[in-house]
C-alpha positions, 0 to 999 in steps of 0.5 A: 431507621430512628423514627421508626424504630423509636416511634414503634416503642413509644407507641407502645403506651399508647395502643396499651393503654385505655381509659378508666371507669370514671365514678360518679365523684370523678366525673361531676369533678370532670364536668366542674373543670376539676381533677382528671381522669385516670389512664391503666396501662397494660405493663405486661405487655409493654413489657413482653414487647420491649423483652424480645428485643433481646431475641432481635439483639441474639438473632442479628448476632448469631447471622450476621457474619453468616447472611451478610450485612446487607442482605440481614438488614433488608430483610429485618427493616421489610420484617418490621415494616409488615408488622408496624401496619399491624399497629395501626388497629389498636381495636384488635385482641391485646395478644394479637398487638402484642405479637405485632408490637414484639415481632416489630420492634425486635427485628427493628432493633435487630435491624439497627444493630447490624447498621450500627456494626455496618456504617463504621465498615464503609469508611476509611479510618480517617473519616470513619469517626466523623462519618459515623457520627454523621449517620448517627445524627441523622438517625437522632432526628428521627428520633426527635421527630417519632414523639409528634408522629405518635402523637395524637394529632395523627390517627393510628393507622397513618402513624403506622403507616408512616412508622412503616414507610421509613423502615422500608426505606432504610431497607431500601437505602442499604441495598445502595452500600457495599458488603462489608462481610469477610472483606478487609477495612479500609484504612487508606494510608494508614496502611501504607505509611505503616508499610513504608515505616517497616520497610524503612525500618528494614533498609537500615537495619540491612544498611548497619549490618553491611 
């Protein structure tokens, strides 16, 4: 999920984004090798998209412990894919790809979230730090890669594609894993040498009483 979730809100600069009107002066600078040509962002809606990843944050809260690990990430990372396509046509309205971009990169965050809550759940405590860690590094390299994916160098709608391709995959890959919900965590034998340390404890004391 680290390529997609940190592709789509990189992306976001560059579907927001167009060219300035160049003057006179700026483009007989330009046709000399000299100065550049300025760029506007649309900052509200960068920021519009990048709020309603609290909502994501309040939703994948609120269900979480309700619908099951599982079944919420599948349906958050599938919710996200769809929309990323839709950031393949930046020519369309600004609303309409704010709306797209929102809804997108907030069940992507939501997603995420009920991962990082999900993959310390499937580990016994003697791996699950090292384990965790593991996934994490995994998700990074995503992450390092989102920046070449939404580069230039792809077209939009490939990127989209791509950017949609690994949140369906992160879906599909969490149906392979157990639901943790309601279900008491592992922690192999620690559980059993703290047993036998009380039981050990409980035989002396009976031992001293006699």
């Amino acid at each position: 999920w680290g390529l997609a979730y940190y592709g789509i809100a990189l992306l976001l600069p560059h579907i927001f984004s167009k060219q300035k009107e160049m003057t006179e002066t700026t483009a007989r600078l330009l046709s000399e090798g000299e100065g550049c040509s300025g760029i506007k962002f649309d900052f509200k809606d960068i920021a519009i998209s990048n709020a309603c990843q609290a909502v994501g944050l309040a939703i994948s809260a609120s269900l979480l412990e309700h619908t099951g690990r599982k079944r919420l990430q599948q349906v958050l990372y599938v919710l996200s894919a769809v929309f990323a396509v839709g950031l393949g046509f930046p020519e369309m309205s600004p609303a309409v790809l704010t709306a797209v971009s929102a809804i997108s990169l907030s069940a992507q965050n939501a997603a995420s979230s009920c991962t990082w809550t999900h993959t310390p759940e499937l580990f016994p405590t003697k791996v699950r730090v090292v384990a965790t860690g593991i996934c994490s590094a995994c998700a990074r390299v995503g992450a390092a890669s989102a920046p070449y994916v939404i580069s230039n160098l792809i077209p939009p709608f490939p990127t989209a594609i791509i950017m949609a391709t690994f949140s369906l995959i992160a879906g599909f890959a969490v149906s392979f894993v157990k639901e943790t919900t309601n279900e008491h965590i592992d922690d192999g034998n620690i559980d059993s040498s703290t047993d036998g340390g009380s039981d050990g404890s409980e035989e002396e004391d009976d031992e001293e009483k006699e």
